[in-house]
N, CA, C and O atoms as a printed pandas DataFrame, in Angstrom:
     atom_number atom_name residue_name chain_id  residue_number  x_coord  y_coord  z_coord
0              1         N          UNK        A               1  -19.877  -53.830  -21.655
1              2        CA          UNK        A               1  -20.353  -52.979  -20.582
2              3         C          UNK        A               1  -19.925  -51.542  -20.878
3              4         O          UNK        A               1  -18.727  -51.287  -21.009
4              5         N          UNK        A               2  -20.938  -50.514  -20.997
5              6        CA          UNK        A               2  -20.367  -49.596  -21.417
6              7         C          UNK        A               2  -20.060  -48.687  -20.226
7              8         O          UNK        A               2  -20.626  -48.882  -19.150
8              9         N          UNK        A               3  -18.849  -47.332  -20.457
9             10        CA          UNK        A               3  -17.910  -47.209  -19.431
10            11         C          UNK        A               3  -18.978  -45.917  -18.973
11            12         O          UNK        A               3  -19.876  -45.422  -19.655
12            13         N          UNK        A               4  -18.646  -45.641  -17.895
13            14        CA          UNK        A               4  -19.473  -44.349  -17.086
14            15         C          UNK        A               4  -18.907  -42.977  -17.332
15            16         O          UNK        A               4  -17.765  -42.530  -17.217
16            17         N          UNK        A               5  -20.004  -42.466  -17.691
17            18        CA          UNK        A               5  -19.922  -41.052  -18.185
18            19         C          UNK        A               5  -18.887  -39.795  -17.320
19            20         O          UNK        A               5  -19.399  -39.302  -16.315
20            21         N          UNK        A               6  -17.501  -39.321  -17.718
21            22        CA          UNK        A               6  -17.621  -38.421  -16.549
22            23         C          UNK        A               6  -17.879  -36.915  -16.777
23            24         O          UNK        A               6  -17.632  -36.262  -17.791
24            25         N          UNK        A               7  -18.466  -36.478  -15.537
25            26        CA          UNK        A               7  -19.284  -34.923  -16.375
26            27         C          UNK        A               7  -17.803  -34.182  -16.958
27            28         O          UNK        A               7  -16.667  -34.554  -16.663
28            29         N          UNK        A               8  -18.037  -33.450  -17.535
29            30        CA          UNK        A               8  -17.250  -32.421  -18.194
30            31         C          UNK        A               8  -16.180  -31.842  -17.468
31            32         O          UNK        A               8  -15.008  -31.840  -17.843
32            33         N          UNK        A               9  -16.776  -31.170  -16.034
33            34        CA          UNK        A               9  -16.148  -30.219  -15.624
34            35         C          UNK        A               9  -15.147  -31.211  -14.899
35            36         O          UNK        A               9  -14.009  -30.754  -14.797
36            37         N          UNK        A              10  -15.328  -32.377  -14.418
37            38        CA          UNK        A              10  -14.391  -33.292  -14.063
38            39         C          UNK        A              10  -13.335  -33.550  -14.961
39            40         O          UNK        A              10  -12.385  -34.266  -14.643
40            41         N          UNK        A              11  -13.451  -32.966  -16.153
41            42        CA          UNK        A              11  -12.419  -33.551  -17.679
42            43         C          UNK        A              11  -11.474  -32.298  -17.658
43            44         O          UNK        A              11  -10.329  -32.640  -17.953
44            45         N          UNK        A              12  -11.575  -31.124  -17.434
45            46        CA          UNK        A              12  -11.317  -29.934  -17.722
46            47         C          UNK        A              12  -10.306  -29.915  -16.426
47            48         O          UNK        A              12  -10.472  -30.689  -15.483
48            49         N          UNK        A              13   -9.083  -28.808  -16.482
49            50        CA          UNK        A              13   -8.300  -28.807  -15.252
50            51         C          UNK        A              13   -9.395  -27.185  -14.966
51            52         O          UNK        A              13  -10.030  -26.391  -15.660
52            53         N          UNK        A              14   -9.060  -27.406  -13.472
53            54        CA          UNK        A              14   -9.798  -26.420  -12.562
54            55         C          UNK        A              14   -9.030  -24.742  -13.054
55            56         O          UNK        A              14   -7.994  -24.246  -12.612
56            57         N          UNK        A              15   -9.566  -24.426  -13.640
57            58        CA          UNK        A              15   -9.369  -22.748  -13.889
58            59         C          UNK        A              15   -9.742  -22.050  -12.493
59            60         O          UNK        A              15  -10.803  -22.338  -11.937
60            61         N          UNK        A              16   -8.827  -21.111  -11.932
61            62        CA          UNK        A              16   -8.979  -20.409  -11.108
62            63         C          UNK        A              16   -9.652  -18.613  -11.393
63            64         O          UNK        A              16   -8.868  -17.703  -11.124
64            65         N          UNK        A              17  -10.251  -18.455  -11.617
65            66        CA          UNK        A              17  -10.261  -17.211  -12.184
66            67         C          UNK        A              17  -10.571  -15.649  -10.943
67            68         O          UNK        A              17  -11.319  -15.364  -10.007
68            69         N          UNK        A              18   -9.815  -15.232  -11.471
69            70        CA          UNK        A              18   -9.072  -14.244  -10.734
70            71         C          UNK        A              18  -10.180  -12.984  -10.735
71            72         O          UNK        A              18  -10.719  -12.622  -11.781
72            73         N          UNK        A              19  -10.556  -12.129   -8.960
73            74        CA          UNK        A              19  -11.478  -11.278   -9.872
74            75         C          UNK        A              19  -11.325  -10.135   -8.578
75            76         O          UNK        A              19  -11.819  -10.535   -7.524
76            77         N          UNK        A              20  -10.913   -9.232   -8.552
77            78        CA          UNK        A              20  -10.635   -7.620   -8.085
78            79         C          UNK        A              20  -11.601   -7.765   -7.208
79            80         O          UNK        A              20  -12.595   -8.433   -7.489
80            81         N          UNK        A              21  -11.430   -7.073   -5.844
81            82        CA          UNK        A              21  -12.717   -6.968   -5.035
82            83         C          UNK        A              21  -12.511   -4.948   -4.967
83            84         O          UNK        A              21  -11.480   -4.295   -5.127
84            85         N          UNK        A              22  -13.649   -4.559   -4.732
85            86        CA          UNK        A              22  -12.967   -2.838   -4.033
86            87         C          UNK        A              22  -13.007   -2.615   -2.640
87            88         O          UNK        A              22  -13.608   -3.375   -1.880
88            89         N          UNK        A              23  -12.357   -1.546   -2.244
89            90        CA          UNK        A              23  -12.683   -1.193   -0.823
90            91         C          UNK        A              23  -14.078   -1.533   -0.283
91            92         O          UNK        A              23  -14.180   -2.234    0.723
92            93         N          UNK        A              24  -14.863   -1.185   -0.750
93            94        CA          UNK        A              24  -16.126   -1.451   -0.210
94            95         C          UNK        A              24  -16.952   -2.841    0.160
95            96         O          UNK        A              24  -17.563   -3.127    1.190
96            97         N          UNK        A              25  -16.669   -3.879   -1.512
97            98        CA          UNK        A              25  -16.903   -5.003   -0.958
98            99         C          UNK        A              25  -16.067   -5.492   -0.166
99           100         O          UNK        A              25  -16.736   -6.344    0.418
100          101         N          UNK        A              26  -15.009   -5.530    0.267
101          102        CA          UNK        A              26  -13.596   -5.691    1.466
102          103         C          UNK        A              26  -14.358   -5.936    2.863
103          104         O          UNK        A              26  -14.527   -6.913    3.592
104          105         N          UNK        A              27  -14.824   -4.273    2.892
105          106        CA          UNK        A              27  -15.462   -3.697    3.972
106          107         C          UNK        A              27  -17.105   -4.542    4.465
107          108         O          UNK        A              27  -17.461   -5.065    5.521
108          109         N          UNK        A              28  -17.663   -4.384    3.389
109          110        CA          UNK        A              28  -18.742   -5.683    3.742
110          111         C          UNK        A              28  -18.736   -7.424    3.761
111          112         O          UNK        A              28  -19.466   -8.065    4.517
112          113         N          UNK        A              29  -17.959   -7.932    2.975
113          114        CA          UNK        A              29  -17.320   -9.225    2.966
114          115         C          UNK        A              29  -17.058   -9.300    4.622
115          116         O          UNK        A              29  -17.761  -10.035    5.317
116          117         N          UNK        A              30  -16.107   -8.569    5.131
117          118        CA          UNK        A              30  -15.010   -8.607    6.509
118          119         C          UNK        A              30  -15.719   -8.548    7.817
119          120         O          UNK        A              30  -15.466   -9.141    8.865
120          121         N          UNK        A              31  -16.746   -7.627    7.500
121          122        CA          UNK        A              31  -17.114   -6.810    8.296
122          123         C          UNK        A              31  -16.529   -5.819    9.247
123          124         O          UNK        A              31  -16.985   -5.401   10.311
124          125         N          UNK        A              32  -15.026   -5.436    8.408
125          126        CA          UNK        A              32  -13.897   -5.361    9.148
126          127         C          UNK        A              32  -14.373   -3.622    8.473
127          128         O          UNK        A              32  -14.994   -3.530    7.414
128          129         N          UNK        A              33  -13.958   -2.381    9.288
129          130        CA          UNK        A              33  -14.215   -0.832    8.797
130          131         C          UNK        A              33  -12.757   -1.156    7.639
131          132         O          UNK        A              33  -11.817   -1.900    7.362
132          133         N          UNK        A              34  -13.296   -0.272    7.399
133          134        CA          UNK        A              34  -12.020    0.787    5.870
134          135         C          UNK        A              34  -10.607    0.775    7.018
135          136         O          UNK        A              34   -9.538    0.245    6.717
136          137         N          UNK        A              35  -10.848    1.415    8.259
137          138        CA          UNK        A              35   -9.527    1.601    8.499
138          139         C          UNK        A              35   -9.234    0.381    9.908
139          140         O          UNK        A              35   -8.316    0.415   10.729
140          141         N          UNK        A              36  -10.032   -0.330    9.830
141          142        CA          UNK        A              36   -9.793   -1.645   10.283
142          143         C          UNK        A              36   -8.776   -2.339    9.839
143          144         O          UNK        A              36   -7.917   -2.889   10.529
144          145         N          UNK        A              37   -8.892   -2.316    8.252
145          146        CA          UNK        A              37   -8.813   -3.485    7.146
146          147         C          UNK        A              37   -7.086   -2.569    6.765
147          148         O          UNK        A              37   -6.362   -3.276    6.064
148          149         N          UNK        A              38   -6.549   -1.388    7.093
149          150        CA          UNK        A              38   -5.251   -0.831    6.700
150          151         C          UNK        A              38   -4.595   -0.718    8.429
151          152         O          UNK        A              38   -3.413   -0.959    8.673
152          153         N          UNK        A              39   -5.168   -0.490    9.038
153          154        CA          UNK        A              39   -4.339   -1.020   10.198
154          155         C          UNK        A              39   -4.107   -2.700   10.633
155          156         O          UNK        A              39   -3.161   -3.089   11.318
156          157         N          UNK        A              40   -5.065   -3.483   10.135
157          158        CA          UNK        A              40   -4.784   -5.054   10.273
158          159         C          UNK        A              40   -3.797   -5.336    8.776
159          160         O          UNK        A              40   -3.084   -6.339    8.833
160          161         N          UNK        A              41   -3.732   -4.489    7.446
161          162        CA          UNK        A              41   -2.560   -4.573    6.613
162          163         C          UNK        A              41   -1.343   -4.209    7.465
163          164         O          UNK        A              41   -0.641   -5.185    7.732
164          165         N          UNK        A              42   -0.997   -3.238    7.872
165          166        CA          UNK        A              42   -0.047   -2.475    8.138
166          167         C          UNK        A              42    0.732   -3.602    9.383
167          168         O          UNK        A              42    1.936   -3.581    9.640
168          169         N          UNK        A              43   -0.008   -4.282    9.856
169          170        CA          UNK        A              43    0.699   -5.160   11.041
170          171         C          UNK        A              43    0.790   -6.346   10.353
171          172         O          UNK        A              43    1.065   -7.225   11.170
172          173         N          UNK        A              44    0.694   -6.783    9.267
173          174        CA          UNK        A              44    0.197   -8.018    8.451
174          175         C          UNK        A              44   -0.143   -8.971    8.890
175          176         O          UNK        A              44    0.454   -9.976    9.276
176          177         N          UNK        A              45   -1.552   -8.576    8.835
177          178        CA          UNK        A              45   -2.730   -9.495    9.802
178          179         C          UNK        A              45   -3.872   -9.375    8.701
179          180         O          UNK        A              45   -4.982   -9.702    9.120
180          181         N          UNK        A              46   -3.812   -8.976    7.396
181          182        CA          UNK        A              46   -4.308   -8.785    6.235
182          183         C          UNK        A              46   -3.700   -8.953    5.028
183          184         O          UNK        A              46   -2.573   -8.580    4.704
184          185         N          UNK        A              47   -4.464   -9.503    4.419
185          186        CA          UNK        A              47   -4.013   -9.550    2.943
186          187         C          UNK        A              47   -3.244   -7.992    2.043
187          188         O          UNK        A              47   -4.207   -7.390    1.567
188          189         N          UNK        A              48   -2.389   -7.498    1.820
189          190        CA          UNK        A              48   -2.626   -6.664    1.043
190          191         C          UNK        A              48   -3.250   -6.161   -0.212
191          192         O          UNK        A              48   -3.456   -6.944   -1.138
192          193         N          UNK        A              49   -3.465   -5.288   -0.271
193          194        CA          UNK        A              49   -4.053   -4.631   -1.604
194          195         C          UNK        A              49   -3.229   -4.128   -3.210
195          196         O          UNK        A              49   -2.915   -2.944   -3.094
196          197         N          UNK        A              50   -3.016   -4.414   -3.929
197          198        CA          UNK        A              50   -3.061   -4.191   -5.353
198          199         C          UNK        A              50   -3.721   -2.934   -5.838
199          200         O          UNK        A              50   -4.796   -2.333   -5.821
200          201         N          UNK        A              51   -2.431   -2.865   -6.302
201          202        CA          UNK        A              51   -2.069   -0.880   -6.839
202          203         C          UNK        A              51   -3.047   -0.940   -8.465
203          204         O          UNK        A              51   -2.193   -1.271   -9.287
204          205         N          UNK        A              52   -4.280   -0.783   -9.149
205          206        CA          UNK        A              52   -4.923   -0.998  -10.352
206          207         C          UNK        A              52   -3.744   -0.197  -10.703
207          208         O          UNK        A              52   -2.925    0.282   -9.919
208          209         N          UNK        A              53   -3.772   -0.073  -12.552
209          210        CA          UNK        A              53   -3.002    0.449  -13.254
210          211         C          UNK        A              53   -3.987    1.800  -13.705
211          212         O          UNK        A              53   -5.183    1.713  -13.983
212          213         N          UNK        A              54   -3.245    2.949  -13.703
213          214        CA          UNK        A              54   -4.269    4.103  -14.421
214          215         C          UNK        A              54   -4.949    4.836  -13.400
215          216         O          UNK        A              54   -6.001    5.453  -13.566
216          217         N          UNK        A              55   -4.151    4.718  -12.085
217          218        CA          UNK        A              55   -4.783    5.927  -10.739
218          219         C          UNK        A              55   -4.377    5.110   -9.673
219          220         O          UNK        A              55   -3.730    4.081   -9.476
220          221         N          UNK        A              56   -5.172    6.190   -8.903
221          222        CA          UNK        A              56   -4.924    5.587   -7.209
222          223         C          UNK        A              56   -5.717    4.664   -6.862
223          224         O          UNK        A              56   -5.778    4.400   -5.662
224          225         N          UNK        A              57   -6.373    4.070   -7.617
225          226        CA          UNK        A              57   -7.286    2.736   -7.213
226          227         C          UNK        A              57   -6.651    1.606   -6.953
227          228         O          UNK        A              57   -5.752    1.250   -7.715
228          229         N          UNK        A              58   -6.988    0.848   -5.855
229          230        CA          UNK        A              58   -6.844   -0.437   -5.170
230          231         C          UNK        A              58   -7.478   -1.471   -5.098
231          232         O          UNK        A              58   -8.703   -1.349   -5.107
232          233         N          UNK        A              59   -7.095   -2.378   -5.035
233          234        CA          UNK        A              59   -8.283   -3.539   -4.698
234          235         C          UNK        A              59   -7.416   -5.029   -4.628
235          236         O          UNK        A              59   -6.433   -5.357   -5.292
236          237         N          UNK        A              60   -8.147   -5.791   -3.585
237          238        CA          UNK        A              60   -7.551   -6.746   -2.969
238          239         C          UNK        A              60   -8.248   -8.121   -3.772
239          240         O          UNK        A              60   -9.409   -8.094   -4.180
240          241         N          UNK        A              61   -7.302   -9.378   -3.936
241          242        CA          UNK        A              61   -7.663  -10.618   -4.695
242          243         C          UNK        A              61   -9.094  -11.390   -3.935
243          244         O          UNK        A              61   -9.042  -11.708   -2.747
244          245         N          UNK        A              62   -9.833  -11.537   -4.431
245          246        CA          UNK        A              62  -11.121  -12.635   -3.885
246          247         C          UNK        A              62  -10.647  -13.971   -3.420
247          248         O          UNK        A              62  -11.148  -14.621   -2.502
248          249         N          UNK        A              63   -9.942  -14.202   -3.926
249          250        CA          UNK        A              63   -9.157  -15.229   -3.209
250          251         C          UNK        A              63   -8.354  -15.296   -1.777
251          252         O          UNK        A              63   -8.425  -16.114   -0.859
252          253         N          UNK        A              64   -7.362  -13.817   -1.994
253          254        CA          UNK        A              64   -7.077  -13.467   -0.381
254          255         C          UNK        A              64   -7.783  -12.953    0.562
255          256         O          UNK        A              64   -7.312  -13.015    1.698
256          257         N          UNK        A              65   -9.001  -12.354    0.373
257          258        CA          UNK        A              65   -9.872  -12.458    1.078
258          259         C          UNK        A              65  -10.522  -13.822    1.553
259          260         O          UNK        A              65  -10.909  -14.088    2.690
260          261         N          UNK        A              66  -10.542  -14.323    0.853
261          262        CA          UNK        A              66  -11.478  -15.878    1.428
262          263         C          UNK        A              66  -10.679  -16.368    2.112
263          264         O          UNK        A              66  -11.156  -16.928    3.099
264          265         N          UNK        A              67   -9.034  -16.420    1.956
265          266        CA          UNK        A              67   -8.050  -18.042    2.472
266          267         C          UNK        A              67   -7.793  -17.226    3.971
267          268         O          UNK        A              67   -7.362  -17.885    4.917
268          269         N          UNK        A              68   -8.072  -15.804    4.130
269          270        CA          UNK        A              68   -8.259  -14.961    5.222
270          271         C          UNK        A              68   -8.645  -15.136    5.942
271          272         O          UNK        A              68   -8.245  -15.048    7.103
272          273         N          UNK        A              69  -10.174  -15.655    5.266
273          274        CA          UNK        A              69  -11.327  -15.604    6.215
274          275         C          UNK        A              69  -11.319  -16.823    6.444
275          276         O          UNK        A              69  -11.799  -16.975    7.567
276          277         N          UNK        A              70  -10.868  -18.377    5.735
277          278        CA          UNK        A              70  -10.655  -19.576    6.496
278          279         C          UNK        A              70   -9.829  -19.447    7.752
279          280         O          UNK        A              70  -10.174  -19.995    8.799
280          281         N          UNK        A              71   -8.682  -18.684    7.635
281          282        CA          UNK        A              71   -8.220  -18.724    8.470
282          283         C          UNK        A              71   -8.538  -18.295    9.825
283          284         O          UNK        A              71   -8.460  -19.024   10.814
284          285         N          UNK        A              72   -8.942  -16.939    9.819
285          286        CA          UNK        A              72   -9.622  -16.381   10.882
286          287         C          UNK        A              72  -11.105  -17.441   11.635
287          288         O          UNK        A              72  -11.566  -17.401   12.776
288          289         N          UNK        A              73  -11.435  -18.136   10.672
289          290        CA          UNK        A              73  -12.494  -19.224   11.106
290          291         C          UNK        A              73  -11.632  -20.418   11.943
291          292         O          UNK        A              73  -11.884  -20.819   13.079
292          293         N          UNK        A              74  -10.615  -20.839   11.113
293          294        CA          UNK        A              74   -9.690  -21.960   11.785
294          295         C          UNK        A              74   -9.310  -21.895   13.148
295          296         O          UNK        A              74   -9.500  -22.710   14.049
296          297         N          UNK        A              75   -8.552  -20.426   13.158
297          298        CA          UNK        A              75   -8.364  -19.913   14.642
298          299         C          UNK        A              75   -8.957  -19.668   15.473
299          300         O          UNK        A              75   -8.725  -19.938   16.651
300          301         N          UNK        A              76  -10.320  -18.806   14.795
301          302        CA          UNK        A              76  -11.405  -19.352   16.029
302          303         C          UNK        A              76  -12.007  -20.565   16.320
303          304         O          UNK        A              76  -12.683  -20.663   17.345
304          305         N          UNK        A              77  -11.831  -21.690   15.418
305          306        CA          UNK        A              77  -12.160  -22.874   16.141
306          307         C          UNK        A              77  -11.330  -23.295   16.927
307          308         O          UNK        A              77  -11.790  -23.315   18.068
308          309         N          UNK        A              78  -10.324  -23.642   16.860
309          310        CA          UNK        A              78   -8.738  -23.559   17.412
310          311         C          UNK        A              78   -9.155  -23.164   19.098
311          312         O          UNK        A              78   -9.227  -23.946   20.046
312          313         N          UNK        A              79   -9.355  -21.896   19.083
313          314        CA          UNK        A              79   -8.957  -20.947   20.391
314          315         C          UNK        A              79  -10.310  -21.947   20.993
315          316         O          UNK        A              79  -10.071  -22.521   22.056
316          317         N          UNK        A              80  -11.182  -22.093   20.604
317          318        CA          UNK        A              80  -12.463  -22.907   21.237
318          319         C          UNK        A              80  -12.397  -23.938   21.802
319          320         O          UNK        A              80  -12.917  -24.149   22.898
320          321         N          UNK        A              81  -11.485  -25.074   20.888
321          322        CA          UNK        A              81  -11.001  -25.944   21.317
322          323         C          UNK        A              81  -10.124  -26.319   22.927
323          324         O          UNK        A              81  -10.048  -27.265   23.710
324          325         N          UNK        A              82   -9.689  -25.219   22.821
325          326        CA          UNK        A              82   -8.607  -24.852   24.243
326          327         C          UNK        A              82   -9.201  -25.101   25.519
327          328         O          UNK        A              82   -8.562  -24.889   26.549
């Protein structure tokens, strides 16, 4: 009996790959303003942002944006629940 195929990406360990967002996509992702998104840092109610190397440029992980935005989803299901 021959054994069942498993696809590839099932063989491989899960690579996370890491990828810079800028202010702007932040700002449209969130729907949260520019100074929404540094006053909800500043109380840490946001992910912070990452200093690039080679200037004053910033930019926040795609990842902490998303586990953000589960969350902010969680809690509003949460508060619904009530």
């Amino acid at each position: 009996m021959p054994i069942p195929a498993v696809p590839v990406a099932a063989q491989e360990p899960q690579r996370h790959s890491i990828r810079f967002l800028r202010k702007k996509s932040v700002v449209l992702m969130t729907g949260i303003s520019a100074s929404g998104i540094y006053d909800l840092m500043n109380r840490g109610l946001f992910p912070k942002s990452i200093k690039l190397p080679g200037g004053k440029s910033v930019a926040w992980l795609l990842s902490d944006i998303e586990e953000w935005q589960r969350q902010v989803i969680a809690t509003a299901k949460s508060a619904n629940d009530d």
